[in-house]
C-alpha positions in Angstrom: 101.9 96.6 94.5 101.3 92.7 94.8 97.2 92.8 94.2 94.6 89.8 93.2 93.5 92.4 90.7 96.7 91.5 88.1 95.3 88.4 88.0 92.5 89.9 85.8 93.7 89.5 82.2 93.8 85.8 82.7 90.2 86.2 84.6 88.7 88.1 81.6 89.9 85.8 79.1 88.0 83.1 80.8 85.2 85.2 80.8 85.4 86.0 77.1 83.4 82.9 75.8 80.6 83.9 77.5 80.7 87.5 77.3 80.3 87.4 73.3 77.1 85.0 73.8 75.3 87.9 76.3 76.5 90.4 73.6 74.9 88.7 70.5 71.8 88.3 72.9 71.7 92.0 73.4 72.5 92.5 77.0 74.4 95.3 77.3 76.7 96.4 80.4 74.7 98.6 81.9 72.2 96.2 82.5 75.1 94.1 83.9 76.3 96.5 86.6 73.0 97.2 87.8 72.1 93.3 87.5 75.4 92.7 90.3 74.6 95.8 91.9 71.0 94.7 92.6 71.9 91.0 94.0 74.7 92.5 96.1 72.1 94.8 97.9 69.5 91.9 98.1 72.3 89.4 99.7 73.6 92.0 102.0 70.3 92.9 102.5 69.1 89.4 103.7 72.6 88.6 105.5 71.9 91.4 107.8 68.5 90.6 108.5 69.2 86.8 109.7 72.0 88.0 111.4 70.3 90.4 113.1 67.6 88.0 113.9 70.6 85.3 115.3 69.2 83.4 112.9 70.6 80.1 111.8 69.9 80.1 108.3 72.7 83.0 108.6 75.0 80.8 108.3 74.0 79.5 105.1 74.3 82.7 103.5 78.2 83.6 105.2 78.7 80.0 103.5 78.1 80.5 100.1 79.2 84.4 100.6 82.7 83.5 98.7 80.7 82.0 96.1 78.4 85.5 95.4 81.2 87.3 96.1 83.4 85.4 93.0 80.0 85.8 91.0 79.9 89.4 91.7 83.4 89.6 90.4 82.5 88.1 87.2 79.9 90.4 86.6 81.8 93.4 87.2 84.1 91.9 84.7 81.5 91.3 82.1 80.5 94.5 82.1 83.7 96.0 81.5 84.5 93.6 78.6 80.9 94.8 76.9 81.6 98.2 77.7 85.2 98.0 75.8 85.1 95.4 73.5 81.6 95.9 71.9 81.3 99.6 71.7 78.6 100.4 74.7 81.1 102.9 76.6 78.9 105.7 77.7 78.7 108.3 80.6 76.2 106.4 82.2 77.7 103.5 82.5 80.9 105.1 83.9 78.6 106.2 86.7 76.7 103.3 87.2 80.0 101.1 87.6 81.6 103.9 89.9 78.2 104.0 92.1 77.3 100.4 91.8 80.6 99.6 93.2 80.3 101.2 96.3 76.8 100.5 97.1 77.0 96.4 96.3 80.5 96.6 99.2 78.6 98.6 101.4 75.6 96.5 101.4 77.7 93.6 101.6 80.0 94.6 104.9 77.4 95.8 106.9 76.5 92.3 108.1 79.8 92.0 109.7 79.1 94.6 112.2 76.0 92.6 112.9 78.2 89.4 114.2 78.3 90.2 118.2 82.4 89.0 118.2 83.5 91.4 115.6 84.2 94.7 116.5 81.8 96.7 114.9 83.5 100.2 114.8 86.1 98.2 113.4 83.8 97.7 110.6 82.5 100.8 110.2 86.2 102.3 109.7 86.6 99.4 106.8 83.8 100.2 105.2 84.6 103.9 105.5 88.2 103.1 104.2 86.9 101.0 101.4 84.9 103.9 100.0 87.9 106.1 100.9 89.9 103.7 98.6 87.7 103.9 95.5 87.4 107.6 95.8 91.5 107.6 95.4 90.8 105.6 92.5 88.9 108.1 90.7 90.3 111.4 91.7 93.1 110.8 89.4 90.6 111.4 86.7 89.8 114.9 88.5 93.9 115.5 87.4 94.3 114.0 84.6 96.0 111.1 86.4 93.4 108.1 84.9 91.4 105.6 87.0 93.9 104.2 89.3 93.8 100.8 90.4 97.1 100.0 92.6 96.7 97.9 95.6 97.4 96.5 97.9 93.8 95.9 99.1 91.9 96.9 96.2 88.4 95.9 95.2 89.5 92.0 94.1 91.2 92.0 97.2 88.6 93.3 99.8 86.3 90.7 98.2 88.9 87.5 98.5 89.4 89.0 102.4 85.5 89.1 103.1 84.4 85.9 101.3 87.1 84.1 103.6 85.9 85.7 106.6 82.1 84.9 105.4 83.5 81.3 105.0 85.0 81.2 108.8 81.7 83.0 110.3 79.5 80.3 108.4 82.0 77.1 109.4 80.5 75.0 112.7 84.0 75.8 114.1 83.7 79.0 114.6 85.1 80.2 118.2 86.7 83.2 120.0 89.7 82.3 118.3 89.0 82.6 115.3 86.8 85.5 115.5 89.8 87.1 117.0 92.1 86.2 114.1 89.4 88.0 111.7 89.3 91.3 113.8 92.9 91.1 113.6 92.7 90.9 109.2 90.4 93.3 109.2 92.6 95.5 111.5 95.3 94.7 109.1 93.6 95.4 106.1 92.7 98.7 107.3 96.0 99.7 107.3 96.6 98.0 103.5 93.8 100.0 102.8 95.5 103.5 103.7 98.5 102.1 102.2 96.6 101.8 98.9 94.9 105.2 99.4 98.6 106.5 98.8 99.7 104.3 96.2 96.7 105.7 94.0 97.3 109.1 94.5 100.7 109.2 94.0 100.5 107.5 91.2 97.8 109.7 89.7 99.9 112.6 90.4 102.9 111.3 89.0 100.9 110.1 86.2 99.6 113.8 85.4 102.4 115.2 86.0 104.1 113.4 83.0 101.6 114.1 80.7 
């Protein structure tokens, strides 16, 4: 399915330059996952607290939100490219990217239920669906299936859908309108997102079943 996350192989390559220089300085990925892991909960963390507050300097943060959330992205690539390309797979670090992953969007959705014209049960069943999604991803492992990753609101995606809202709650136009139009993606990707629940585990069961 059509997903921002095929765009990754040109992504990484991007990323490679820079990945071999934090390699030959010793960083290692683990260290990298909980590094984006940490920030997310501190942004989230921070987001939610001005918002709750109705404070102004909210907006600030919903602003450069795209901009964290594209840094965030990086990381979570970095890792992976240390983890595979310079021999520091481990358990661990399987763990830490499967758990990190779900804490750092966690910490950074909640502040949308915070916004007094979103919806916040609305919220609370995409956050619930977003960690519904990742857990599709890995039970294929439980079945021999592999990690899946289909879409058509992964991870990548999720993130590009946020950051835009994050964008529109921080612009000086914001109104009912547009507040409306964001319950109504959110709605929407909802429904992507139990589309993509499928996707993954049919695919891990076709995928184990072949092998």
């Amino acid at each position: 399915m059509p997903s921002v996350y095929q765009l990754k192989p040109r992504f990484l390559a991007l990323l490679a330059p820079l990945t071999a220089r934090l390699a030959h300085l010793g960083v290692t990925a683990n260290q990298v996952t909980t590094l984006a892991c940490l920030l997310s909960i501190g942004y989230g963390a921070a987001l939610s607290l001005l918002q709750w507050q109705q404070l102004d300097a909210a907006r600030w943060l919903w602003l450069g939100l795209p901009l964290f959330l594209f840094i965030r992205m990086a990381l979570n690539a970095i890792d992976g490219q240390l983890a595979r390309d310079y021999g520091q797979k481990s358990r661990l670090g399987g763990l830490l990217n499967e758990m990190g992953d779900v804490l750092a969007d966690g910490a950074l959705f909640v502040p949308l239920a915070l916004v007094p014209e979103l919806w916040a049960p609305l919220i609370a069943l995409f956050i619930w669906l977003a960690l519904l999604t990742e857990y599709a991803g890995v039970a294929g492992l439980l079945i021999g299936g592999g990690r899946r990753y289909e879409g058509p609101m992964g991870k990548s995606d999720r993130a590009t859908l946020i950051g835009a809202c994050g964008l529109a709650l921080g612009s000086a136009l914001l109104g009912d309108v547009l507040t409306s139009l964001i319950n109504i993606l959110l709605l929407l990707a909802c429904g992507l997102m139990i589309w993509t629940c499928y996707n993954r585990l049919r695919m891990a069961l076709s995928h184990s079943q072949s092998h």
